[in-house]
C-alpha positions as CSV (number, residue, x, y, z in Angstrom):
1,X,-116.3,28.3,-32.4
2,X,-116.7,25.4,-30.1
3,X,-116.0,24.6,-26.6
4,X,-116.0,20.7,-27.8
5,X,-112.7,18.9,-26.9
6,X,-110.8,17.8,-29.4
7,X,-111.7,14.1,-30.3
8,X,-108.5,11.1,-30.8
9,X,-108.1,12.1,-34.3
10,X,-107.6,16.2,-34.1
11,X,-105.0,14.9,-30.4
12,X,-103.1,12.8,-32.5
13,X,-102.7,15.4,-35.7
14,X,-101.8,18.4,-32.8
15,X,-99.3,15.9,-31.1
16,X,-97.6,14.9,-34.7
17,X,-97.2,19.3,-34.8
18,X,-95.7,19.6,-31.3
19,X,-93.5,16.6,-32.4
20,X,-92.6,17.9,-35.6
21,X,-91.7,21.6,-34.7
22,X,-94.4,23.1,-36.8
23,X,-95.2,27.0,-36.1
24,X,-97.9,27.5,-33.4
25,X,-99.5,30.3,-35.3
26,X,-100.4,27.8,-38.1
27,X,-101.1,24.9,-36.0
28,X,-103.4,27.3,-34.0
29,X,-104.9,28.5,-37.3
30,X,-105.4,25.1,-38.7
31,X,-107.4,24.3,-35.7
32,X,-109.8,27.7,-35.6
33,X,-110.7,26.8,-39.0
34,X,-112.0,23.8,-37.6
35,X,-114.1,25.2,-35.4
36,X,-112.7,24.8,-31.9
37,X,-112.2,27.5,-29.4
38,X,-109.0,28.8,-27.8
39,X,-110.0,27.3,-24.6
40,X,-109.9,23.9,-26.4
41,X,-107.1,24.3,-28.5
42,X,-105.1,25.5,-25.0
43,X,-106.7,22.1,-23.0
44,X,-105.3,20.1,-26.1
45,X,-102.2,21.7,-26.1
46,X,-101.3,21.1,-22.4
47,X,-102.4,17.5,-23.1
48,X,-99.5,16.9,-25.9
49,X,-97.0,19.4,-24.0
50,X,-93.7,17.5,-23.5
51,X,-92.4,18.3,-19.8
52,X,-88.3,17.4,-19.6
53,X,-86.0,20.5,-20.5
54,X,-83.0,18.4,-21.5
55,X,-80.7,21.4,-22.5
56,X,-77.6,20.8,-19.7
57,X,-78.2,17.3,-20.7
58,X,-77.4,17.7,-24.0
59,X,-74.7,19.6,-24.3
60,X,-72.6,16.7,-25.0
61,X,-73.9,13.8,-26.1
62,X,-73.1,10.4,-26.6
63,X,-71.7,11.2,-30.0
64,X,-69.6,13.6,-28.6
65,X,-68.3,11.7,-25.9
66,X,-67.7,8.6,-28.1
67,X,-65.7,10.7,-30.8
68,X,-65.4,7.6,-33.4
69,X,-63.3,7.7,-36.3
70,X,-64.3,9.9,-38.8
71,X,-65.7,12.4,-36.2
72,X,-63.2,15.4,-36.2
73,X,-63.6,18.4,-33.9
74,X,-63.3,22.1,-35.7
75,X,-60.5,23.5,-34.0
76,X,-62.7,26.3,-32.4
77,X,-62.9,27.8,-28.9
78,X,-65.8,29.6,-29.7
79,X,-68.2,26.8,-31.3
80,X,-68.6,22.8,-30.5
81,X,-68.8,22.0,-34.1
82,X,-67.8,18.8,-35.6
83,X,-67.0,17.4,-38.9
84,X,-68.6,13.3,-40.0
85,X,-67.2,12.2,-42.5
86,X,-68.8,9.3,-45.0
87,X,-72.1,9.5,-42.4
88,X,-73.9,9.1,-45.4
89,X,-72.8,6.1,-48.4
90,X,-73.7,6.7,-52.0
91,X,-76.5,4.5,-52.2
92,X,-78.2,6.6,-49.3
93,X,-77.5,9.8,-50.6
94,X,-78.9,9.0,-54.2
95,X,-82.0,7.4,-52.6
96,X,-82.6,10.3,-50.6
97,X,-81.7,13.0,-54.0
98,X,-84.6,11.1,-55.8
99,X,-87.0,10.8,-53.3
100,X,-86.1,14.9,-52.7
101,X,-86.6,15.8,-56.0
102,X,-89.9,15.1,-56.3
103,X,-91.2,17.0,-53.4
104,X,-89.9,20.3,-53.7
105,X,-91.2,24.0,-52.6
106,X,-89.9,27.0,-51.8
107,X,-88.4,27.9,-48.7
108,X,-89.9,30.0,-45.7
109,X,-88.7,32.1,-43.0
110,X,-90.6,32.3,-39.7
111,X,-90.3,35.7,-39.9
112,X,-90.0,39.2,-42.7
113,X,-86.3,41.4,-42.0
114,X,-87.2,42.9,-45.9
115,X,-85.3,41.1,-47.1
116,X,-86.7,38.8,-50.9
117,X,-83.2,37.6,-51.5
118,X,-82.7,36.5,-48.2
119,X,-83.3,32.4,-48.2
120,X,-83.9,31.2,-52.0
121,X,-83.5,27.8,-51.9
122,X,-86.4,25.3,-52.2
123,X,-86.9,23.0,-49.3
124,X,-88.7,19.2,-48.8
125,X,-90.4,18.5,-45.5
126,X,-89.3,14.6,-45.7
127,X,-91.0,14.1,-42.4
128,X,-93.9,14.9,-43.8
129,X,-94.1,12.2,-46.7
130,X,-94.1,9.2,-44.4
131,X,-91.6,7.8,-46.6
132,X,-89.7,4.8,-45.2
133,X,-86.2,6.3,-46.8
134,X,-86.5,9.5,-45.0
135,X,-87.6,7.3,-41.7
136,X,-84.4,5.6,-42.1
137,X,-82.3,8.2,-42.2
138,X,-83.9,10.0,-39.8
139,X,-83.3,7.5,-37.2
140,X,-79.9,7.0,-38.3
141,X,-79.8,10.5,-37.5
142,X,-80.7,10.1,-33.9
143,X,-79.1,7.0,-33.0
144,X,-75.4,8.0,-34.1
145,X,-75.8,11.8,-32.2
146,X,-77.6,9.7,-29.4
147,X,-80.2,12.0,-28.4
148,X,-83.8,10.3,-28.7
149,X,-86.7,11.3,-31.3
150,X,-88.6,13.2,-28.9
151,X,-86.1,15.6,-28.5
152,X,-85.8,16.4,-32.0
153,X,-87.7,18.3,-35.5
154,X,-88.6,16.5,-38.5
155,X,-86.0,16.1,-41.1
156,X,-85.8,18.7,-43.5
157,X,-84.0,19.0,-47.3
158,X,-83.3,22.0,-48.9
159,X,-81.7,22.6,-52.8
160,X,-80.1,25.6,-54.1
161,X,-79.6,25.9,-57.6
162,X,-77.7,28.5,-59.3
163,X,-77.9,32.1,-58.0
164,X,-79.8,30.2,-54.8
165,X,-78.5,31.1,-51.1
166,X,-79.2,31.7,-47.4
167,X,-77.8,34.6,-45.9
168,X,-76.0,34.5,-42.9
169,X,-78.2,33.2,-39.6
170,X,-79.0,31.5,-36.6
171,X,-80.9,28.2,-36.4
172,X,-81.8,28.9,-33.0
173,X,-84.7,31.1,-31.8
174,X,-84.3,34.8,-29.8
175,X,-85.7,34.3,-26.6
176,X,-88.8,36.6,-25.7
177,X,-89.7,37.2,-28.9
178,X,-92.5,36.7,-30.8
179,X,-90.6,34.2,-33.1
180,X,-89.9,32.1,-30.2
181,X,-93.1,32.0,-28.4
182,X,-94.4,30.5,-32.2
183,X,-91.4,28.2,-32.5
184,X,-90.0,27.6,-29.5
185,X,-92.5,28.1,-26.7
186,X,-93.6,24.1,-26.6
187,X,-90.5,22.3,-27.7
188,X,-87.6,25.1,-26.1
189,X,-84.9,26.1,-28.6
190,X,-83.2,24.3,-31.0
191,X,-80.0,22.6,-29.1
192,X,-77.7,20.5,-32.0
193,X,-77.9,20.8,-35.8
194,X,-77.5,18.0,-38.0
195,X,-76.8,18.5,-41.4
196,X,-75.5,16.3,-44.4
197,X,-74.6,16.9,-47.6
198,X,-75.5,14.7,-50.7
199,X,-73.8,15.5,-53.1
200,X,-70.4,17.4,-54.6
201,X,-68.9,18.8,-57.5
202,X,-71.0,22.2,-57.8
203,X,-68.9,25.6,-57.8
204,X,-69.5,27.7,-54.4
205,X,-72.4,26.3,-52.1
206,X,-70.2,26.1,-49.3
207,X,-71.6,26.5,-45.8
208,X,-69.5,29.5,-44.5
209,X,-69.8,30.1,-40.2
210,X,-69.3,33.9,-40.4
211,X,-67.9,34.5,-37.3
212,X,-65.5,31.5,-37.6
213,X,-63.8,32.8,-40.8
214,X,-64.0,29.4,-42.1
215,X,-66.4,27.8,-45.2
216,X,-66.9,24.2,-45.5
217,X,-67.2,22.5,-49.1
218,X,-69.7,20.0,-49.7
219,X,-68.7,16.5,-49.8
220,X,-71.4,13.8,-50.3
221,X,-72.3,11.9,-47.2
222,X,-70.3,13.8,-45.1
223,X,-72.1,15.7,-41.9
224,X,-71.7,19.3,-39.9
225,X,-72.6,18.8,-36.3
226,X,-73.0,21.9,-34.3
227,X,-74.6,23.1,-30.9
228,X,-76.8,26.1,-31.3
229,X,-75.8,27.1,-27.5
230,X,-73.3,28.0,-25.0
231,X,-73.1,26.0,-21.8
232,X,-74.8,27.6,-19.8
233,X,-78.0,27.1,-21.8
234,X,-77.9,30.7,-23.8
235,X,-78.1,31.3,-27.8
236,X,-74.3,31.1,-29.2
237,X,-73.9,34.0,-31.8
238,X,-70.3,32.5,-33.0
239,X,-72.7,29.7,-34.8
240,X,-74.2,32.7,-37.2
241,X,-73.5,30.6,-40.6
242,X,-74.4,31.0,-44.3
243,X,-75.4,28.6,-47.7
244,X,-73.0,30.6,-49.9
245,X,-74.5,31.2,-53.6
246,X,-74.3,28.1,-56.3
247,X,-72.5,29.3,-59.2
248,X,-72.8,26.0,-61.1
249,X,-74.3,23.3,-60.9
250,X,-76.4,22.4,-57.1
251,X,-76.4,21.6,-53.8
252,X,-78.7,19.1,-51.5
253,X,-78.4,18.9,-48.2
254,X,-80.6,17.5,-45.2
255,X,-81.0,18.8,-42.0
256,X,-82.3,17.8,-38.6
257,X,-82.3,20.5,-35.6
258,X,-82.8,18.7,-31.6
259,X,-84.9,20.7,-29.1
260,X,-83.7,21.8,-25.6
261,X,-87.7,20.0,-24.6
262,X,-89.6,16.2,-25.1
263,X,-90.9,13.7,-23.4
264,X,-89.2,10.4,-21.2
265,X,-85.3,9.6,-21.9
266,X,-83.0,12.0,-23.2
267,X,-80.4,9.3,-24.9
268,X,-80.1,6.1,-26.8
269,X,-77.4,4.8,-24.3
């Protein structure tokens, strides 16, 4: 190991991590292998760390506040979840299929509960392709929920074929854990969830909130919009939801998760 700072290229690839969410552990790992110590990985770190905790902020953004047509409130006192319908055209959600399609693994959890069946979808890190469709849509993203880029993941895609699902969960992080320190101890926990389906027809697949007895049915292009947390800043339970099985056919869908922490403005507006 080496005491050596890390030089303009190594700040910029452990920024791009803190930006993109990525697991400490790994980005820690990544950067060991390389041959720096954990004195210079923590002096690199504090160097990238964003600073504004933005979680009263954004507890209802401009989206929210605007409520255009097409944006419909889930008649809920325990969630602030919204419906968007036609966010996406077509044309975007083909472009974004293809581009998907190609760039496929399977997906992760953070952590082990025992379980194999758990999450068996396959995922595609679209932020990670540089791909100026996924950039689009990404910003799209951003600018209709109004909350900057700097408070937000990369966008993620995830496909479940037949037999695929995710069990019921949380997108947000337990506090004092050892999950959270990995995940959330740089960028805070996960505040809104953006997700959009891209395409229809396929039998089950529905996206079922457990504790809000209700499942919604994929329609292409059309958005759920949900805030991981209650207002006074603490994880909301009532958001526990679950990617039902596929029976036929499949399901895409993108997703983009905000963080309670980044740098500068918190809004668009």
């Amino acid at each position: 190991m080496t005491t050596r700072e890390l030089d303009a290229n190594w700040m910029h690839w452990l920024r791009e991590n803190v930006r993109l969410g990525v697991d400490l552990r790994a980005t820690f790992g990544e950067l060991r292998k390389a041959g720096f110590s954990d004195e210079a990985i923590a002096v690199g770190l504090d160097a990238v760390r964003p600073s504004n905790d933005a979680t009263e902020a954004q507890l209802t953004p401009p989206l929210v506040r605007r409520m255009p047509p097409g944006l419909r409130r889930f008649d809920s006192d325990k969630v602030d979840l919204y419906v968007y319908d036609g966010f996406l055209n077509a044309k975007e959600c083909e472009k974004l299929n293809s581009l998907i399609a190609h760039h496929l693994t399977p997906s992760t959890l953070p952590y082990s509960n025992g379980d194999a069946n758990f999450r068996t979808s396959n995922s595609s890190h679209l932020s990670h392709l540089k791909s100026p469709v996924a950039q689009r849509i990404d910003e799209k993203i951003c600018r209709t929920l109004g909350i900057r880029v700097e408070y937000s993941e990369g966008i993620q895609a995830q496909r479940y074929d037949v037999g695929q699902q995710f069990k019921p969960h949380w997108d947000w992080f337990e506090p004092g854990t050892e999950v959270f320190l990995r995940l959330g101890g740089v960028r805070g926990n996960r505040t809104w969830t953006f997700m959009v389906y891209l395409n229809e027809g396929m039998e089950g697949g529905g996206t079922r909130f457990t504790e809000l007895g209700h499942t919604f049915q994929p329609k292409t292009g059309t958005a759920l919009i949900w805030n991981n947390l209650n207002r006074d800043g603490t994880p909301n339970k009532a958001t526990m939801h679950a990617g039902e099985p596929v029976t036929a056919g499949h399901k895409v869908i993108i997703t983009k998760w905000f963080r309670a922490i980044g740098d500068g403005p918190v809004f668009y507006e």
